[in-house]
C-alpha positions in Angstrom: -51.3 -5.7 -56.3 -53.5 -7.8 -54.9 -55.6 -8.1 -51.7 -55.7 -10.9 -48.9 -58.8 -13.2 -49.1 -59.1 -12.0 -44.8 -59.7 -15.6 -44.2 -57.4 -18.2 -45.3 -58.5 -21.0 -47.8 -55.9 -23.8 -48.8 -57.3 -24.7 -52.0 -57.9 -21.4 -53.2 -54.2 -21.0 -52.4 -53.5 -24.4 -54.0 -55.1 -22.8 -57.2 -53.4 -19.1 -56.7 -55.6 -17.0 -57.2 -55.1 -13.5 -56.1 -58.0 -10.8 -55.2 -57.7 -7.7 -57.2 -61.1 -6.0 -56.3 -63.4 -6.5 -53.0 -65.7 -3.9 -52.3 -69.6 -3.2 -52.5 -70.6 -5.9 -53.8 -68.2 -6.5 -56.2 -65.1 -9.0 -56.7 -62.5 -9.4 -59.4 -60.1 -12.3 -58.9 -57.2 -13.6 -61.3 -56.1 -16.5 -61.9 -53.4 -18.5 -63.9 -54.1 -21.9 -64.5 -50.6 -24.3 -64.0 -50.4 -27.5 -66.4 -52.3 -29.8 -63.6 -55.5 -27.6 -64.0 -55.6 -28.4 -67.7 -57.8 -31.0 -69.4 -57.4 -33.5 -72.2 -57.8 -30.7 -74.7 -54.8 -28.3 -72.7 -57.2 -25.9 -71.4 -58.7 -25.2 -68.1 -60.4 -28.3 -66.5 -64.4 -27.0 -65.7 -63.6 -27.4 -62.0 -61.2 -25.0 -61.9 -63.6 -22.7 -63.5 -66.3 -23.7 -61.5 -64.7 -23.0 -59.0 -63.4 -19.4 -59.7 -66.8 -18.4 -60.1 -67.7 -20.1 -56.7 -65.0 -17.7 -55.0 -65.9 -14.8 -57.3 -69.5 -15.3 -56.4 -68.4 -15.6 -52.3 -66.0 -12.6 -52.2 -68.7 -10.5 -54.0 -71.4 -11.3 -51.1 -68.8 -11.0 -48.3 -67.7 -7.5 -49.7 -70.7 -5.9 -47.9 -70.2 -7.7 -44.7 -66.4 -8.8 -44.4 -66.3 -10.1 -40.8 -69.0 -12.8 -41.7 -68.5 -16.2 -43.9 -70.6 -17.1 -47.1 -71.7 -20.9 -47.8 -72.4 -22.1 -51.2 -76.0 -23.4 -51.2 -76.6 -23.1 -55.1 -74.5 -22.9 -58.5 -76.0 -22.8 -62.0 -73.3 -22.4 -64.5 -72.8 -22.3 -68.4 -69.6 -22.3 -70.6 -69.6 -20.7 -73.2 -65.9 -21.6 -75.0 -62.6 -22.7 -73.2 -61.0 -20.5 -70.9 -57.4 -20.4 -72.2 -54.8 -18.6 -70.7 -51.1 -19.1 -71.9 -47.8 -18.9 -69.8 -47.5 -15.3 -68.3 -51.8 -14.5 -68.5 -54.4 -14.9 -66.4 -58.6 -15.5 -66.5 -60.0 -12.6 -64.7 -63.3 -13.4 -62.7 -65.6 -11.0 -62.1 -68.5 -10.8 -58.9 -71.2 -9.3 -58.4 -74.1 -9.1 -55.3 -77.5 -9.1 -57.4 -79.6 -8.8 -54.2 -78.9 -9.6 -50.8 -81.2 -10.4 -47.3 -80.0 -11.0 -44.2 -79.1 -14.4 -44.2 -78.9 -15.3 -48.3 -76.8 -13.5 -50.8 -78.1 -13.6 -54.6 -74.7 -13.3 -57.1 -73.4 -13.5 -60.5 -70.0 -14.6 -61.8 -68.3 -14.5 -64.9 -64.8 -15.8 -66.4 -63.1 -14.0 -68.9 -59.8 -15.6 -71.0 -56.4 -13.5 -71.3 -57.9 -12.2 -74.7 -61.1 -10.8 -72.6 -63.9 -13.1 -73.9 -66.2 -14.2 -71.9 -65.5 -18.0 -71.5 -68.1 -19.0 -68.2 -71.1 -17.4 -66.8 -72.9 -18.6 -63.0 -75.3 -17.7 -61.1 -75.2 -18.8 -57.5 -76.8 -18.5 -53.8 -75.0 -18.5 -50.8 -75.7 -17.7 -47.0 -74.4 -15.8 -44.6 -72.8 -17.7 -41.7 -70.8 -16.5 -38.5 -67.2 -17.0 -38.3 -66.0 -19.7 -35.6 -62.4 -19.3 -34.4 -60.9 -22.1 -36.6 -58.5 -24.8 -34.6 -54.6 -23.9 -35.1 -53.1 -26.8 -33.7 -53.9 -30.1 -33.4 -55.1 -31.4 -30.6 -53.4 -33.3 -28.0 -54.6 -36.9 -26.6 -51.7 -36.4 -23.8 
């Protein structure tokens, strides 16, 4: 079963991937790619990778301080062979908070196909940032 993000992001949604995993510094997140995440080969396009570990890498910082938001401010990433996932599986992302200070969070991410190989490895920084209450309707020139 899994968890709510606690802060709602349309293109994570867009991508559906569900948290399975969110605590101490630690994330897991699934993910089934649909046909328009694949590339020219049929597999899943790098961006979609990328940006699995971006989230895995984010929910693994916030997990020690939920109320506040995470920014990317650095991703280094390497793939290692495609990240295939056929109908009915998932690639499983896994987070992890190397070292944190009070502002910047240190992490490392890695994708793993359906058959548990590791397909993608990142490393990434991110800072700490306040939540703003977000705007929920548009606003009104009347």
């Amino acid at each position: 079963m899994s968890i709510p993000f606690g802060v709602h992001i349309p293109f994570v949604d867009n991508l559906g991937f569900t948290l399975e995993k969110f605590e101490n510094g630690t994330s897991e997140l699934h993910y089934s790619p649909r046909s328009e995440h694949l590339n020219s080969f049929d597999i899943t396009h790098g961006g979609a990778v990328m940006t699995l570990l971006d989230v895995v890498m984010a929910t693994a910082a916030r997990s020690v301080e939920q109320d506040m938001g995470v920014v990317t401010i650095e991703m280094k990433t390497s793939f290692m062979r495609p990240a295939k996932a056929n109908e009915g599986e998932h690639l499983v992302g896994k987070g992890l908070l190397l070292h944190r200070t009070k502002t910047m969070a240190f992490t490392d991410g890695k994708v793993y196909d359906a058959a548990g190989q590791l397909c993608a490895h990142a490393t990434g920084t991110f800072k700490y940032v306040k939540r703003t209450p977000s705007i929920t309707s548009p606003i009104s020139t009347d």
